[in-house]
KOLKOLNU-562482 format. One record per residue (C-alpha): residue in one letter; x, y, z. Coordinates in pm, 1 decimal, padded with zeros to 6 digits. Layout:
[A,[X,Y,Z]]
...
% end
This chain:
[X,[03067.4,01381.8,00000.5]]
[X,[02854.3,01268.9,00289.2]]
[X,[02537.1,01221.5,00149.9]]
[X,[02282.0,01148.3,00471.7]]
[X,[01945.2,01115.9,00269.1]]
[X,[01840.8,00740.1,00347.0]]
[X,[01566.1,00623.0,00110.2]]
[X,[01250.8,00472.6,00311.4]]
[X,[01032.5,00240.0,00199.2]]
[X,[00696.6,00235.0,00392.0]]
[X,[00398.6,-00052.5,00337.3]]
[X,[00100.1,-00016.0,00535.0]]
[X,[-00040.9,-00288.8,00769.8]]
[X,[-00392.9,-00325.1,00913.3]]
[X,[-00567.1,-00371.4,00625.9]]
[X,[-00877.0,-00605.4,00538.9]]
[X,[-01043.7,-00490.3,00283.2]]
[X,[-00746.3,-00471.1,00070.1]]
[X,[-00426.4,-00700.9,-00006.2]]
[X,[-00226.7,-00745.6,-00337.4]]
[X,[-00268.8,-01089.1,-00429.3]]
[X,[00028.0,-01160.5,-00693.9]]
[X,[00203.3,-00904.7,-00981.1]]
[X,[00447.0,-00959.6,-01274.2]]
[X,[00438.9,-00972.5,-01629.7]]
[X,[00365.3,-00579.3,-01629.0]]
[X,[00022.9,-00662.2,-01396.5]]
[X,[-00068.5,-00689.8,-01058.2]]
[X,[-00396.6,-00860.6,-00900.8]]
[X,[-00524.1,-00722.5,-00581.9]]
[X,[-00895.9,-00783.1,-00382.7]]
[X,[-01092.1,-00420.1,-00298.8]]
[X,[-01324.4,-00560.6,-00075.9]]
[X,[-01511.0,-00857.9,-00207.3]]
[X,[-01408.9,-00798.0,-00575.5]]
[X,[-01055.9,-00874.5,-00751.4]]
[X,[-00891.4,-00680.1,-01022.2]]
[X,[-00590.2,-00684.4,-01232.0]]
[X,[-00471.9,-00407.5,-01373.5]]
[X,[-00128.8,-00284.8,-01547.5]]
[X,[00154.3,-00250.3,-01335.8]]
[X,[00524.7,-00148.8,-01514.2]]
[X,[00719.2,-00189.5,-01244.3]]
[X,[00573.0,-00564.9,-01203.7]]
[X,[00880.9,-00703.8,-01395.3]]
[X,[00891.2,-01044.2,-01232.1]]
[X,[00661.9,-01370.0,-01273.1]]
[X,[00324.1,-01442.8,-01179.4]]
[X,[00306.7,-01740.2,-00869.1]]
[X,[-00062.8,-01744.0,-00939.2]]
[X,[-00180.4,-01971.6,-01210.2]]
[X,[-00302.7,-01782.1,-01560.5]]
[X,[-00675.4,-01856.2,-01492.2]]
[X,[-00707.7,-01718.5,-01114.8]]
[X,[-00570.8,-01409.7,-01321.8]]
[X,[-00829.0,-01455.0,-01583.0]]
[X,[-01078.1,-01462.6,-01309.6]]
[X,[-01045.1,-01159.5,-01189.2]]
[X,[-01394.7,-00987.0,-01111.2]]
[X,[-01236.4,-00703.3,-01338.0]]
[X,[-00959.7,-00669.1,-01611.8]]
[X,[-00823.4,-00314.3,-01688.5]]
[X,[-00721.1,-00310.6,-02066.9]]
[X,[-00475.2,00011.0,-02143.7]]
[X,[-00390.2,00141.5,-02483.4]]
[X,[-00033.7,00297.5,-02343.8]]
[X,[00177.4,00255.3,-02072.0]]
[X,[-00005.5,00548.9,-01864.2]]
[X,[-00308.5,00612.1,-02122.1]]
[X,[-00655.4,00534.9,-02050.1]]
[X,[-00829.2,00210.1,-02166.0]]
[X,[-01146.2,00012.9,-02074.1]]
[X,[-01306.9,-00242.9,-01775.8]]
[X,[-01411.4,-00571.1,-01852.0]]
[X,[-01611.3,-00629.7,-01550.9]]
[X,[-01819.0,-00925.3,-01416.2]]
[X,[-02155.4,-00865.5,-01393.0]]
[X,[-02151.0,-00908.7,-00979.6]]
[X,[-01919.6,-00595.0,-00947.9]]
[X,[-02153.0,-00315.5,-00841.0]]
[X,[-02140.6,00071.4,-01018.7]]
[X,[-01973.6,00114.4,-00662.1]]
[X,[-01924.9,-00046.8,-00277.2]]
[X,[-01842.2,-00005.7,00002.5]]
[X,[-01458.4,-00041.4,00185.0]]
[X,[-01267.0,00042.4,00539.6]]
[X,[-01002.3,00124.5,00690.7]]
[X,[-00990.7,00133.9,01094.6]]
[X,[-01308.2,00377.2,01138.5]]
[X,[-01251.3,00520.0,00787.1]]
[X,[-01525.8,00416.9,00524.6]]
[X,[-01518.1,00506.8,00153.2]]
[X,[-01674.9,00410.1,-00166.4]]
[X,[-01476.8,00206.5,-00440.9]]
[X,[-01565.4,00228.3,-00808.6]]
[X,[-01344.4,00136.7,-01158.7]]
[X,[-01254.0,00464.0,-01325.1]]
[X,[-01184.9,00500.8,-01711.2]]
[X,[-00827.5,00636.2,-01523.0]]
[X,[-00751.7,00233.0,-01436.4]]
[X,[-00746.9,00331.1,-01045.1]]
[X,[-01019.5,00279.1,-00794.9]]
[X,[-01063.9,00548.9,-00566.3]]
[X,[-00888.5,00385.5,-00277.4]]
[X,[-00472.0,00405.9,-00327.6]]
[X,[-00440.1,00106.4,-00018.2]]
[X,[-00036.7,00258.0,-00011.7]]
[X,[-00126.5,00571.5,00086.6]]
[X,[-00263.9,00398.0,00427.7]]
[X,[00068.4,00514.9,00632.8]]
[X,[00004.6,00837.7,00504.9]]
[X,[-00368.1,00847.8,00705.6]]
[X,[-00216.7,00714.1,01008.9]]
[X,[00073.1,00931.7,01004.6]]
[X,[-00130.1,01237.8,00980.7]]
[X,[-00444.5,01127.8,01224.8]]
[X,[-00123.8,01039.3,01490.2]]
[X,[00041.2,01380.7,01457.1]]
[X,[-00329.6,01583.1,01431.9]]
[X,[-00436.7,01369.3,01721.5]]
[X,[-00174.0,01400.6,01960.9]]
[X,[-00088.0,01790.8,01871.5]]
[X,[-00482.5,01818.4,02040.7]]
[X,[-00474.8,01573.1,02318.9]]
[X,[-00293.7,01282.2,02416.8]]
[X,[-00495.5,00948.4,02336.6]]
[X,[-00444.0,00603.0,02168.4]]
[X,[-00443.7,00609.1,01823.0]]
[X,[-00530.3,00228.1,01807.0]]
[X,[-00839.9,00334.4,01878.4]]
[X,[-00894.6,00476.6,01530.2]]
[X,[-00668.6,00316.3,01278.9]]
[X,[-00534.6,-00031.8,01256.8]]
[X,[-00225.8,-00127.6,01474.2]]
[X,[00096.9,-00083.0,01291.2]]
[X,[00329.6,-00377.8,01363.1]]
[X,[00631.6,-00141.7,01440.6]]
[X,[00362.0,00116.8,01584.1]]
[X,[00539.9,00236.1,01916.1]]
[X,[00444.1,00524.4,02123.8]]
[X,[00717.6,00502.6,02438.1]]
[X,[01108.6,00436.9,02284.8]]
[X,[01187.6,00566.9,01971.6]]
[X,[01243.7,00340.7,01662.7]]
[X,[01340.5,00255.3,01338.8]]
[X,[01160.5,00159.2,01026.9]]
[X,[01199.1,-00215.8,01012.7]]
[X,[01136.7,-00334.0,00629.4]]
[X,[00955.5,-00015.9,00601.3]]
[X,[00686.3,-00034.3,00821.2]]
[X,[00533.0,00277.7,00923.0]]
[X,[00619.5,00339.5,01324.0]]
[X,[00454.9,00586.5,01500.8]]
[X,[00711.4,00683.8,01825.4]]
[X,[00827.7,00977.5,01972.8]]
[X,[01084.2,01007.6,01690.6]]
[X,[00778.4,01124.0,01504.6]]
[X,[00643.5,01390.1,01683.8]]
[X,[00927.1,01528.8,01920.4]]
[X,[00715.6,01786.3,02099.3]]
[X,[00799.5,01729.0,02493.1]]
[X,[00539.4,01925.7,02605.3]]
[X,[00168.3,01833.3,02467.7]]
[X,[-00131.3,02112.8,02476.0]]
[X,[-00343.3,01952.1,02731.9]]
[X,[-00639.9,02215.5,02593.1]]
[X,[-00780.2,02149.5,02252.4]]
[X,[-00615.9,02345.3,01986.5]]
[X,[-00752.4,02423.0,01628.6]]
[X,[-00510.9,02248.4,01404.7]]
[X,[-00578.4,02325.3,01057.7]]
[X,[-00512.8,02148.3,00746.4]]
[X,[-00475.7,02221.0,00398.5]]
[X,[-00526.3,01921.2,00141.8]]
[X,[-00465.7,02007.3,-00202.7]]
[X,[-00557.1,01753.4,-00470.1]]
[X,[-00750.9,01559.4,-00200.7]]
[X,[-00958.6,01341.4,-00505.2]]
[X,[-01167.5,01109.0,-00323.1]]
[X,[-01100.8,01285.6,00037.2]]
[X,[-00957.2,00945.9,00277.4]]
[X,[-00649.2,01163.5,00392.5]]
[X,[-00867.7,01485.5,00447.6]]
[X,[-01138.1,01251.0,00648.2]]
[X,[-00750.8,01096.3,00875.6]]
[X,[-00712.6,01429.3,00962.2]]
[X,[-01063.2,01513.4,01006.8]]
[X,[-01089.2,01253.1,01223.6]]
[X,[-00821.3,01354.5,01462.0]]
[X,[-01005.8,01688.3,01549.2]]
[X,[-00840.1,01937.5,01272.8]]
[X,[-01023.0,02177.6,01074.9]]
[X,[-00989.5,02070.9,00737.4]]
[X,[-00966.3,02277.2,00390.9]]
[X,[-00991.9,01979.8,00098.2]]
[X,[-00916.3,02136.7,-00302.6]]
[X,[-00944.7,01988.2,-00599.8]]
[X,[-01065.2,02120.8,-00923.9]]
[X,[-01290.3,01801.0,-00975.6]]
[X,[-01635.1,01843.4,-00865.3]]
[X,[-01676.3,01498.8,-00955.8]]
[X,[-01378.9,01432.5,-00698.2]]
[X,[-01541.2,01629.4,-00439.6]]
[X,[-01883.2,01466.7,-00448.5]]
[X,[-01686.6,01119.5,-00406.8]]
[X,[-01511.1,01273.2,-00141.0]]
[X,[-01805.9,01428.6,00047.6]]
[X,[-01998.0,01054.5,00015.5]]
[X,[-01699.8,00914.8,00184.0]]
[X,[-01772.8,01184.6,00445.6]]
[X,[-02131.5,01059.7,00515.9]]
[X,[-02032.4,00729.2,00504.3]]
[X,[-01765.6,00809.5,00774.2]]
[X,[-02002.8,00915.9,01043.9]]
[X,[-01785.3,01214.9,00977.6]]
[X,[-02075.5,01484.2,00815.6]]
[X,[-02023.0,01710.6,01159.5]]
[X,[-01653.8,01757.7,01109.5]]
[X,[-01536.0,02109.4,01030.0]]
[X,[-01411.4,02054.7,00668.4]]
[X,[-01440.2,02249.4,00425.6]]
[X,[-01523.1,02150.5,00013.9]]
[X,[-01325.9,02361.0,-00228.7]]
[X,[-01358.1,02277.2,-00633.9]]
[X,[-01082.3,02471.0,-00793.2]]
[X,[-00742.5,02475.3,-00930.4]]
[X,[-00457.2,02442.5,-00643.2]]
[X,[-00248.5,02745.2,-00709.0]]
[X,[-00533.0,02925.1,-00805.7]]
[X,[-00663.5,02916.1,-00447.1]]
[X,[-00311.8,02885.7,-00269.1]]
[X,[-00274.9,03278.3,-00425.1]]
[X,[-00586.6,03349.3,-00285.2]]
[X,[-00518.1,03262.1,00092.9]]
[X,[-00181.3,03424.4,00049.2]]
[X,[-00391.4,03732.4,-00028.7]]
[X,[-00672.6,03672.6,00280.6]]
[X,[-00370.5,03621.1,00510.7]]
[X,[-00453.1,03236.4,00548.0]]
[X,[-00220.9,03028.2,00774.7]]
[X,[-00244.6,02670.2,00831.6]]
[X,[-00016.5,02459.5,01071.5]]
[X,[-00037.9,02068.3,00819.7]]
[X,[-00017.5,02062.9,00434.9]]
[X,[-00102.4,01742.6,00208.8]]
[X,[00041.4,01761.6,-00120.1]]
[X,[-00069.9,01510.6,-00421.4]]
[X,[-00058.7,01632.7,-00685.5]]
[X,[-00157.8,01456.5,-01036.7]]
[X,[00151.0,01404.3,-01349.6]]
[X,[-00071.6,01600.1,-01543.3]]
[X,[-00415.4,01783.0,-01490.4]]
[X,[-00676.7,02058.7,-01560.7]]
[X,[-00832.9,02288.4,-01366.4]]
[X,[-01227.9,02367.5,-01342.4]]
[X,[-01156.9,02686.3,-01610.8]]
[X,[-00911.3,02527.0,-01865.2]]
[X,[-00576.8,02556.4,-01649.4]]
[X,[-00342.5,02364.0,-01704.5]]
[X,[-00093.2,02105.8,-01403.2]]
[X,[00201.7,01979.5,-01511.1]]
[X,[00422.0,01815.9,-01226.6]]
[X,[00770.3,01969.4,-01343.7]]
[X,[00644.0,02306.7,-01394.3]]
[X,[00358.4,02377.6,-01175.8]]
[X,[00474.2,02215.9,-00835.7]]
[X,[00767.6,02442.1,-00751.3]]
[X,[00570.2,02728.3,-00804.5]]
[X,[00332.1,02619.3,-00576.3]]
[X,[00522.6,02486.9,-00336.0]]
[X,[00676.6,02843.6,-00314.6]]
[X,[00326.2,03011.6,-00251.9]]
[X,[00255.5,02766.0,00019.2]]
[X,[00537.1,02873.9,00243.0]]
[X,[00360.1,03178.0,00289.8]]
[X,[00049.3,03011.8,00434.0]]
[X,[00277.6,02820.8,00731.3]]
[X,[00183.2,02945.8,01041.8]]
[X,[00403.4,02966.8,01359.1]]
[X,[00326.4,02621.3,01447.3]]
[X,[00416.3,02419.0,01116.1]]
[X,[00336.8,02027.2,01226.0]]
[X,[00377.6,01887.9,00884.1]]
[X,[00400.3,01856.9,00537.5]]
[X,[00323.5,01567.2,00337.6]]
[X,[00463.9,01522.3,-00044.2]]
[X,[00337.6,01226.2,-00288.2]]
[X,[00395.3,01186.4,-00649.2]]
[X,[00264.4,00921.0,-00876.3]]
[X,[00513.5,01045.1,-01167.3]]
[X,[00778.2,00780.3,-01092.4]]
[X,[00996.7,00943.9,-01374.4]]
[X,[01103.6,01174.4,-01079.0]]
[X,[01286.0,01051.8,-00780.3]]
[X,[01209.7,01064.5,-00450.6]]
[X,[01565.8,01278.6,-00400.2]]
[X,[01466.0,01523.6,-00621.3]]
[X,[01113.6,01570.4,-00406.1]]
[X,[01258.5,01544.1,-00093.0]]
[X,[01519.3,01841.5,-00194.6]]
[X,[01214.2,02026.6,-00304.8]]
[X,[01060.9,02012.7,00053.0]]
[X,[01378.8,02054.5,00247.1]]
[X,[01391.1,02409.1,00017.4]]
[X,[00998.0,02430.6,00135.0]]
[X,[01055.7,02406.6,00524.4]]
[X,[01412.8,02545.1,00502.0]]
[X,[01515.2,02699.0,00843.9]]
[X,[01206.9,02513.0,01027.1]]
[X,[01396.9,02262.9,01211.6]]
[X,[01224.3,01903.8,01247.8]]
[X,[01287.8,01597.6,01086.9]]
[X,[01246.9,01485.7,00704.4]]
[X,[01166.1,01099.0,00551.6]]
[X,[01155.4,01040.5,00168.6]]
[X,[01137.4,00752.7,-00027.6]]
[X,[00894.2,00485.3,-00170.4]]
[X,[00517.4,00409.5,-00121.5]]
[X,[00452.6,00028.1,-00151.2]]
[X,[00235.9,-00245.3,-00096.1]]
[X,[00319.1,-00612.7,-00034.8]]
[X,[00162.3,-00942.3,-00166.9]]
[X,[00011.5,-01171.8,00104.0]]
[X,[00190.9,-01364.2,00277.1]]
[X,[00500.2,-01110.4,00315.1]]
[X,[00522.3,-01172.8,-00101.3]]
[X,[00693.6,-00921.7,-00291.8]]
[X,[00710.9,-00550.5,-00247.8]]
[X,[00554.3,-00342.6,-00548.3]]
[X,[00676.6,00056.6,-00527.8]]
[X,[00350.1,00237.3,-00608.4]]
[X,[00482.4,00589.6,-00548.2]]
[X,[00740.6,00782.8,-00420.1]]
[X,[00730.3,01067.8,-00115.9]]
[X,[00852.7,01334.7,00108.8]]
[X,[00724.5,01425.9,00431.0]]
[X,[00854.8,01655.8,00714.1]]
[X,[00742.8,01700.8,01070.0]]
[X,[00876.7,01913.5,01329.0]]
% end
């Protein structure tokens, strides 16, 4: 059998505020912004380089009773209650959660450039560069190849021959959208914006990186409720949208008790959203932080998604690398189709 599913693995360049400084023994250190943290890592198999006590002095050092469980900080005294971080003319608020993560998921960083780039150009042709850090295999003329699994951003990408020279209200659905960075990419490339998540904590975090993004005037719009919840709804108001970005959590509640699980609740929704695609789909974008599922069985979940849509499908792994082209740590896996 002839099996033409290639598995990608995409790390993001450009950043500054961000780089993973060393991982193994089941931990990885990284710097957000001025502080460093080390946190637990399972797929960090390998040695340290760095020496025990540059680990020890860490700014902040994520203890976990499980594997996936919650646990505690032990933070210096000099790490704020939150601060401030970028990302090409993106700016958002770090902070240590009781859930081990930050706020900021640096991987995901392809993902915002891959949806500003398609929002962008589907308006009006201009230079991404402008917006987002330059992607070493970024090219806008030949088409390319993923080299070591750098994000490129060619015609390959978005094959449309003939660009609307008129803006165009692209709109954009972002379920689970937590802290808000990828609703705020393609905010910032002109779409009209519909963030969910059934966190109002989330949503506040997500609206503060809003402000803090010069981006208040954008046309976004703040929704606090469970995904499928709402998807049903906008299947009943005749809602369409032309980009979807999909995150969804292993496991989760909604604001009145219901309950996610990834197995069981994603196909479902996945099925209602095909009934919000409008005539002129642009993309889909599928993460998943449950690495017990692989990025095959996600990326047959979207082909069954956009099935008779045409266009072009990726899947595979979300990683970062330690400085100094170091080792490459898998921090998710992903689907993502464009037309």
């Amino acid at each position: 059998m002839d099996v033409e599913n290639k598995i990608t693995i995409l790390t993001p360049d450009g950043w500054t505020d961000y780089a993973l400084l060393d991982s193994g023994n089941g931990k990885k250190l990284e710097r957000f912004g001025a502080y460093t943290f080390a946190r637990p890592e399972a797929q960090a198999l390998w040695r340290p380089k760095m020496s025990l006590r540059e680990w020890q002095n860490a700014d902040g050092i994520f203890t976990a009773s499980s594997e996936e469980g919650n646990g505690k900080w032990e933070l210096k005294t000099r790490v704020p209650a939150r601060w401030e971080m970028g990302y090409g003319k993106l700016r958002f608020f770090a902070r240590a959660t009781r859930f081990r993560h930050l706020g900021v998921f640096p991987e995901q960083a392809v993902h915002w450039n891959w949806i500003f780039y398609l929002v962008a150009k589907e308006k009006r042709p201009i230079n991404p560069h402008t917006y987002f850090p330059q992607q070493s295999s970024m090219v806008l003329s030949e088409p390319d190849t993923h080299i070591l699994g750098k994000e490129n951003f060619s015609q390959k990408a978005n094959p449309r021959q003939n660009q609307r020279e008129i803006s165009v209200g692209v709109k954009i659905l972002d379920l689970f959208g937590y802290t808000g960075i990828a609703t705020l990419s393609a905010g910032l490339g002109g779409a009209e914006v519909t963030y969910v998540d059934a966190s109002p904590k989330a949503m506040q975090w997500a609206r503060e990186n809003q402000t803090l993004s010069g981006l208040a005037k954008k046309p976004i719009r703040w929704i606090a409720d469970d995904a499928l919840k709402f998807i049903k709804r906008e299947v009943r108001r005749g809602a369409r949208y032309d980009g979807f970005i999909i995150d969804p959590p292993k496991f989760g509640r909604g604001p009145k008790g219901e309950i996610w699980d990834f197995y069981t609740s994603l196909p479902p929704l996945l099925n209602e959203c095909r009934s919000l695609f409008s005539d002129n789909l642009l993309f889909v974008a599928l993460t998943s932080y449950a690495m017990r599922m692989s990025s095959v069985s996600i990326r047959q979940m979207l082909e069954e998604m956009v099935h008779a849509r045409g266009g072009e499908i990726e899947s595979g792994e979300l990683a970062v690398q330690e400085e100094n082209r170091g080792r490459i740590l898998s921090q998710a896996i992903f689907a993502r189709w464009t037309r």
